[in-house]
N, C-alpha and C positions, 0 to 999 in steps of 0.2 A: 446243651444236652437236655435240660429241662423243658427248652420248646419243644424239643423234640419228640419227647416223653411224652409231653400233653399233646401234640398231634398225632400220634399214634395209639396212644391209650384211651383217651376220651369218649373218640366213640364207643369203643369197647364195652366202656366202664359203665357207659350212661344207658347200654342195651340189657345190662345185669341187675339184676336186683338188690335195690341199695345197700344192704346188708353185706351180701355176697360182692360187689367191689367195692367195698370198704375194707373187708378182710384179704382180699386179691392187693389192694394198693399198698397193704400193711408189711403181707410177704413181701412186695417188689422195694419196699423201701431199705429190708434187712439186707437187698442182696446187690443193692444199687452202688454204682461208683461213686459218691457225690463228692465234690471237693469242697473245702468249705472257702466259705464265701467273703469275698473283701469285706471289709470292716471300713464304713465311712464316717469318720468323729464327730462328723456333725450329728449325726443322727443318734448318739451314744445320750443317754438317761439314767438320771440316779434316782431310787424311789424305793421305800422301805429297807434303805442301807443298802442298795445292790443296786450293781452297775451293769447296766442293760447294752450290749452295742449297738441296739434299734427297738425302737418301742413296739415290732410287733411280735405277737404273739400267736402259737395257735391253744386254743380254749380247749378245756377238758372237755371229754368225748370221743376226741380221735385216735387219743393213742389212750387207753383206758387203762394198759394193764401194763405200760412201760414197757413194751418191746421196742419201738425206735424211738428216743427222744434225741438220740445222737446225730439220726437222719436226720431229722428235722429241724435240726439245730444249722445241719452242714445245707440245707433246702436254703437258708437265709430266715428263719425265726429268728427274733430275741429274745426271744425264751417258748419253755414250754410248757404244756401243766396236761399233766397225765391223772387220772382218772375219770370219775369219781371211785376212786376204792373203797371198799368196804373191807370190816375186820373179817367178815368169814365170806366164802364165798355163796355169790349164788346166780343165777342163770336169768335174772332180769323175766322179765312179761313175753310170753307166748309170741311167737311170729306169726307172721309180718308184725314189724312192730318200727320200721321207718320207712314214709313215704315221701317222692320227690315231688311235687310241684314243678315243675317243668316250665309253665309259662309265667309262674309267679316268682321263679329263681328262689326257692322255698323249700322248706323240708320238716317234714311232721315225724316225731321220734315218740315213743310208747317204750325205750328198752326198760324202764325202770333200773337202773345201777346195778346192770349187770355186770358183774366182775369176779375174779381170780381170787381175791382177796389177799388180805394183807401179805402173807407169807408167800405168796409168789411174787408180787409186786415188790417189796422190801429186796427178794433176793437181785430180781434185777438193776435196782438202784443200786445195792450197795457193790454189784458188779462193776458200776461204769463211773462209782463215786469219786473215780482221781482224772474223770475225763474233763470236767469242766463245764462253760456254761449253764444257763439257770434250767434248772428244772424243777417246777414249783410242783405239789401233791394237795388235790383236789379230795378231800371227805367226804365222808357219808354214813348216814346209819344204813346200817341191815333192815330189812322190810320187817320181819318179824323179830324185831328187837324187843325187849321190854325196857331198856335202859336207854335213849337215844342219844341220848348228854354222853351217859357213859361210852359208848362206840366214838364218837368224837374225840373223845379224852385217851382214849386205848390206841388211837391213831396217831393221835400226837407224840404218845410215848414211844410207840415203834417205829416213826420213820424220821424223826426230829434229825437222827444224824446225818439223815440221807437227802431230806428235805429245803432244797433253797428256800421256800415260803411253802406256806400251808393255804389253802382255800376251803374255809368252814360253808361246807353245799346246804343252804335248806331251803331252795330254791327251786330243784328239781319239779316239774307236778307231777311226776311218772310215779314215784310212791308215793301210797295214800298217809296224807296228814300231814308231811314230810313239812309243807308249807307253813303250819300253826306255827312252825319254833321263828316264823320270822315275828308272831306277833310278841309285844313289850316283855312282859315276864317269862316266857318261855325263852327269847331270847336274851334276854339281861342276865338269865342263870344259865342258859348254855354261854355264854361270851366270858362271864366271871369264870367259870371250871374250866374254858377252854384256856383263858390268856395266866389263869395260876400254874396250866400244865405245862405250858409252853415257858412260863418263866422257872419253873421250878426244874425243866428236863434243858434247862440253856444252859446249868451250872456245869454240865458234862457237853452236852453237844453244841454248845454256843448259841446265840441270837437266833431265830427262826421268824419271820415275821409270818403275821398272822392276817389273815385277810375275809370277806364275809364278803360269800356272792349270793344276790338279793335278785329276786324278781321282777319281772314289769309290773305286773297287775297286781298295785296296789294302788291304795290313798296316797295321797298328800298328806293327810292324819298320822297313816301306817307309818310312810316313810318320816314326818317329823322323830316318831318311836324308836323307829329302825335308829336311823342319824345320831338319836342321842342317846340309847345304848352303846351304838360302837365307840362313841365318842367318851362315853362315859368309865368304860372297860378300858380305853385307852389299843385300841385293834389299830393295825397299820397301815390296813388300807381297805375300799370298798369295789365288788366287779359287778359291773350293773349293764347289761342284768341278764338271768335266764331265757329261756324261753318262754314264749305266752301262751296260755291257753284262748287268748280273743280271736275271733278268727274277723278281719276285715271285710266288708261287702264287697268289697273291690278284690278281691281274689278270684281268678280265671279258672283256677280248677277245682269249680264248684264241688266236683262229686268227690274227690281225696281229701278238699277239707273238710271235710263230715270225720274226717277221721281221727279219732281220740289222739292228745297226745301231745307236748309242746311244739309249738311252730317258731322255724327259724330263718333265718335269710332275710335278703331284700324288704319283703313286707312288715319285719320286725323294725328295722330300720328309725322311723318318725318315734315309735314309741318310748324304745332302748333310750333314745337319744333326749329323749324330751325328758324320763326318768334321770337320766345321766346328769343334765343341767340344773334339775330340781336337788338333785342329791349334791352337787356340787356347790351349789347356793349356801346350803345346811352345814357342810361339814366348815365350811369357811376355812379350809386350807389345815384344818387337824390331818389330814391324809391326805395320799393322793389316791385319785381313784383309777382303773382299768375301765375304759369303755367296751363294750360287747355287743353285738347285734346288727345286720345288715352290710359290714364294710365290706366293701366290694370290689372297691377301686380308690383313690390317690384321694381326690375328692372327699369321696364318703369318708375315708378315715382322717382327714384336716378336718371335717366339721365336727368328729366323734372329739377332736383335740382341743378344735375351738367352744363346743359346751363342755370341757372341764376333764375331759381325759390325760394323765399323764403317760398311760401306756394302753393297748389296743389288743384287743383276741378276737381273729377269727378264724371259721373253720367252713359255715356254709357255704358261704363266697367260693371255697376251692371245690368243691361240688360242680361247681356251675363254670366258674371261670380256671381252673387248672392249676396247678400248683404254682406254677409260674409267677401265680398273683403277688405272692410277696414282693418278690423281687419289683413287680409294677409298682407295688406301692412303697416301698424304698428310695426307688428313683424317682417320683412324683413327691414325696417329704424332702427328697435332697435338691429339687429343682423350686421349690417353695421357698426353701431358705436362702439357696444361690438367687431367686430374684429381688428379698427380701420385705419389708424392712425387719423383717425379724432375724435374728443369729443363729437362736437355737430353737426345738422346739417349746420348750418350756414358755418361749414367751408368749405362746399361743394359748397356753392352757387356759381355758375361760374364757377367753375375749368374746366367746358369745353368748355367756350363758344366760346372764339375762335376758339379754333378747330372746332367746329360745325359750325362758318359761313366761314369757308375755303373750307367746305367739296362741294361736288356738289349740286346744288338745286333741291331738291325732288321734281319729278313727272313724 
């Protein structure tokens, strides 16, 4: 049923205006049969105290405001991560504000966290909270906050019971400045306030793990800072990374990448991944981290695993290649292990990362 979906809808989709089937695919998923999907043990993943039955993911952005995370569960996800939510609502950056890249299998977003806010979002989690599987809640500050630590900390107190994991956002470039709290002291004091509200709100709503998603475009300096705050706050895991504002020479559609905004897909790919191995280096197995950016196919996501990913998010890729994608790359992780010599994935985690930060730096 899902080829079938993507053969029929695709074109459709791909003739609309990105915006506009995004929100068309969002309705067809509320109304869709889907049955949910075998479960193969090889492919099941334990990571920040939760058991995953397939390390992939799709990444905050898609479902923003938690209307189908159940779809997308019963699609073949291993989980899901809904937002970025913010505590109040607000309406994100002026349209147009995502554009497709077409021959670069790419896509330039400008929404700025637009979102529902808390109190819609909340009410929907706690509707579907005895249905199961993961469903992790992505943060964020309000654009015009004066408190930004404090929005973070407001978040965690209102969704901790609803929340499989939390993903502390300061990685977006769609809001301005949003990015300063990845440097050292802004972020050592937003990690300290976030991981005391997370332990202090566990005593009623249990363990919540705590996660910090990080950008591409930084240092090797940055990222040393990054690494050892999170390490230092004692956070549970790291998803690396955002989107980039670099735009490559090699991109084909010269006149849409002029256009503000972070870029994702395909051409992110070398960088996510190079970031990914460097951070994996650093954390030396204090966490596991989520790899992000470019996976496409069976491939791309075994090399996201082998520089140091224990679990995978993507979202561009189903832009381009169809929903269908998961389910390709489940069966391409389950025929990796069936020819082996590996058992499970974990024992893949790393096995290239070295090499990946020896290799030259993509761009």
């Amino acid at each position: 049923m899902i080829a079938l979906f993507d053969r029929i809808a695709r074109p459709l989709m791909r003739a609309l205006d990105p915006e506009d089937a995004h929100s068309l695919t969002v309705k067809a998923l509320k109304v869709a049969p889907l049955p949910r999907p075998a479960v193969d043990p090889r492919l099941f993943v334990r990571a920040f105290g939760l058991n995953f039955p397939n390390p992939i993911g799709i990444a905050a952005g898609f479902d923003k405001n938690a209307e189908v995370p159940d779809a997308l569960l019963r699609l073949g996800f291993g989980f899901v991560e809904i937002g970025t939510v913010t505590p109040l609502p607000q309406v994100g950056n002026p349209r147009p504000r995502v554009f497709r890249l077409e021959a670069d299998e790419a896509v330039i977003n400008r929404l700025g966290f637009n979102s529902e806010g808390a109190d819609a979002v909340l009410r929907r989690l706690a509707a579907r909270v005895d249905a199961g599987g993961i469903v992790g809640v992505n943060i964020g500050a309000n654009r015009d906050s004066p408190d930004r630590a404090a929005d973070y900390v407001k978040l965690i107190e209102i969704f901790a019971p609803v929340a499989s994991y939390f993903t502390v956002n300061v990685s977006s470039p769609n809001t301005p400045a949003l990015r300063e709290l990845q440097k050292l002291d802004a972020l050592d004091g937003l990690l300290a306030r976030v991981v005391e509200t997370r332990n202090r709100v566990s005593r009623n709503a249990g363990p919540v793990p705590v996660l910090l998603k990080i950008a591409p475009d930084i240092s090797l300096a940055e990222l040393d800072d990054i690494v050892g705050a999170a390490r230092r706050r004692r956070i549970d895991g790291m998803i690396v990374g955002n989107t980039t504002t670099a735009r490559s020479p090699e991109l084909r559609e010269r006149i849409k990448a002029i256009e503000t905004g972070g870029l994702s897909g395909r051409p992110l790919f070398a960088l996510s991944t190079r970031v990914l191995a460097e951070t994996y280096v650093r954390a030396e197995d204090a966490f596991p981290l989520i790899g992000v950016g470019g996976i496409n196919s069976g491939a791309s996501a075994v090399a996201k695993i082998k520089a140091g990913a224990t679990l995978l998010q993507l979202y561009s890729g189903l832009v381009f290649r169809g929903i269908g994608l998961v389910g390709q790359i489940t069966a391409d992780l389950t025929a990796v292990l069936r020819r082996g010599p590996a058992h499970s994935l974990s024992e893949l985690v790393g096995t290239d990362a070295a090499a990946v930060t020896a290799e030259r730096w993509p761009g």
